[in-house]
N, C-alpha and C positions, 0 to 999 in steps of 0.2 A: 504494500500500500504506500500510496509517495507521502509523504511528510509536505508541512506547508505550516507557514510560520502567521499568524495574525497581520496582516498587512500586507503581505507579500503580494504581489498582483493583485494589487485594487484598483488600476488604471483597467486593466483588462479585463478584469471581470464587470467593470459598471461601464463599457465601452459601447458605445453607439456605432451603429454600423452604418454603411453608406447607405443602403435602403433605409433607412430611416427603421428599421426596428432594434431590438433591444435584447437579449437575454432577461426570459422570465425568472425571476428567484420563488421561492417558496417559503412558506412559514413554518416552523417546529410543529411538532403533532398532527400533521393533516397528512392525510394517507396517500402514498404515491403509484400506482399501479405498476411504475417501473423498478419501484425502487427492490435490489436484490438483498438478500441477507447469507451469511455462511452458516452453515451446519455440515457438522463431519468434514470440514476442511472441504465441504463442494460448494458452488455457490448456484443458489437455485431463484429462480428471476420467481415473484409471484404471478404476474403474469402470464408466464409460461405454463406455470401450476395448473392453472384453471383451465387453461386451451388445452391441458393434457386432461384434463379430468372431462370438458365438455363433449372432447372427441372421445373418449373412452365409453362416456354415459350416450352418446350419440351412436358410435358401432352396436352397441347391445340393442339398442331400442330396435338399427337398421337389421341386426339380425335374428334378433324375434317377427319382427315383418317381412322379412325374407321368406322364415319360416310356415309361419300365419298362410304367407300368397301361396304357398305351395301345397299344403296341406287344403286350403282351398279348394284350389286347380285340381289335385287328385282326386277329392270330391264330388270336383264338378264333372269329370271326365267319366267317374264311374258310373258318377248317376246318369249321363247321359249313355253311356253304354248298356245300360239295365231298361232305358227305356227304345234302344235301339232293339235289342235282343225281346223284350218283348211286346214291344207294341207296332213301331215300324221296323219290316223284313226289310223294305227296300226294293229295287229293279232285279236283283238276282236271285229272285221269288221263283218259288215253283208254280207256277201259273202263264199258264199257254194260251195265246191268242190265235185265234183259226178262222176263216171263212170270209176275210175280209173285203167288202165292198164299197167304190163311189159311187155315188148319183150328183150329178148336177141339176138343179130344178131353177125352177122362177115361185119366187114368192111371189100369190094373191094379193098380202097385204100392201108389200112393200115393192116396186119395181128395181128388182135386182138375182142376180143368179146366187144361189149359194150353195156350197158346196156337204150333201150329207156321207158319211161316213156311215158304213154300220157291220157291225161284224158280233163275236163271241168269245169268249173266255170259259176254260175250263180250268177247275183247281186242282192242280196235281199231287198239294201235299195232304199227309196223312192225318189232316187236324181241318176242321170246317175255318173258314173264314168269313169277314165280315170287311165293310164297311172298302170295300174296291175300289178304289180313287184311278185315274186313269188319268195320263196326259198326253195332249194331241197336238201335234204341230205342222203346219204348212209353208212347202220350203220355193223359194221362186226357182227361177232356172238358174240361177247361180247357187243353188243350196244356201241361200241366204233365208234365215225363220222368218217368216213374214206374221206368222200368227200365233199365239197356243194358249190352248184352252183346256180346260180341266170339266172331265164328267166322272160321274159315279159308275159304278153297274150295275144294271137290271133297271137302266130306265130306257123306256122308248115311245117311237109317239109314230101312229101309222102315218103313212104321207101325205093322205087324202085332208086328216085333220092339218099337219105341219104345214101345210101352204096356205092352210086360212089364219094362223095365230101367229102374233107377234113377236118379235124378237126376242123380248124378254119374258113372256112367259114359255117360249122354248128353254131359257137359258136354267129358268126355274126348274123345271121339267126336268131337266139334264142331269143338273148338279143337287138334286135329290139324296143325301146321302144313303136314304133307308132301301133304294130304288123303289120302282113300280111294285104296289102289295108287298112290300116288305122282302123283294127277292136279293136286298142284297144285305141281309142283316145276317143270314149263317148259308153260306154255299159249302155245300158237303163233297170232299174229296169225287174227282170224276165226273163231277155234276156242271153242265155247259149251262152260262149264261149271255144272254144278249147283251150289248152297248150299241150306243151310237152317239155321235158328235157331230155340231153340222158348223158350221163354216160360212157367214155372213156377209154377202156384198163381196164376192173371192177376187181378188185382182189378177186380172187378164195375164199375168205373167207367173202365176201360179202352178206349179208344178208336179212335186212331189207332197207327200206326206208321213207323219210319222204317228204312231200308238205306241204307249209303253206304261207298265203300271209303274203307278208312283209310290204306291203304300199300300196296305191292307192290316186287320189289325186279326191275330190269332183268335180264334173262340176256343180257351180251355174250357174243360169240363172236370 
């Protein structure tokens, strides 16, 4: 520690600077945040103390949160697996689509062509299902989706009626989820049901089309 004598640089120490400021001094007893003190021959800044202790008390919080989000996420992953496994199968469903037909008609109500769809599904697997969601898409000539729409199965409507009713209540009709008399609340292994989808005002460059189930839900017993 350097030694310093009563007097000794007192021009310099109360010296004004060119900028016009000052060295601040301090009073006896008032606390300094920088000021360091020794123990065990180290010398430890208080200062520093606290930003050790803040970042110390800050990693624990950070890794209990860390924790928390993952134990979360595992949660969330399982649960959504438990309802994958049993409620939505998915497109790689054992359930087969066969017989499938277009018609292009003119609607009564409306002056425009639209395009019906209609075909069957039979359930392959070894468990009754329920509740058939289907989606349907129309593709132009560049395989570009121009349309898609979502029906149930086991709803249909004959064509005679179809050309006099309006668009939205076909739409009702359609997306029925119970179907037509309740045929699509348990279809039993083997057992062929009807669908159809129709396709509104089709634009003139319209193509192709696609069917494929989007869901179904198991009937345990």
């Amino acid at each position: 520690m350097d030694n310093w004598k009563l007097g000794e640089g007192e021009n310099e120490l109360f010296k004004d600077y060119d900028d016009g400021s000052s060295k601040k001094g301090f009073s006896l007893g008032e606390p300094n945040e920088d000021f360091s003190y020794k123990t065990n021959d180290k010398i430890f800044s208080k200062k520093e103390n606290v930003e050790k202790e803040a970042k110390f008390n800050g990693g624990k919080k950070n890794g209990f949160k860390k924790i928390f989000y993952i134990i979360l996420g595992i949660a969330a992953l399982l649960s959504a697996l438990y309802l994958y496994k049993t409620l939505f199968l998915g497109n790689h469903t054992n359930i087969k689509l066969f017989d499938l037909k277009t018609t292009v008609y003119k609607s009564n109500v409306l002056p425009e062509n639209n395009l019906l769809i209609t075909g069957y599904l039979i359930n392959k697997n070894k468990f009754p299902v329920s509740y058939v969601k289907l989606t349907c898409k129309l593709y132009s000539t560049k395989n570009i989706v121009l349309l898609t729409k979502h029906v149930y199965a086991g709803n249909f409507i004959r064509v005679k009626k179809l050309k006099n009713i309006s668009n939205v209540a076909i739409n009702m009709k359609l997306e029925n989820k119970e179907g037509r008399n309740m045929s699509d609340i348990e279809i039993l292994p083997n057992h062929p049901i009807r669908f159809m989808v129709v396709f509104f005002d089709i634009n003139p460059n319209s193509k192709n089309y696609s069917v494929s189930i989007e869901h179904f839900y198991e009937v345990k017993k």
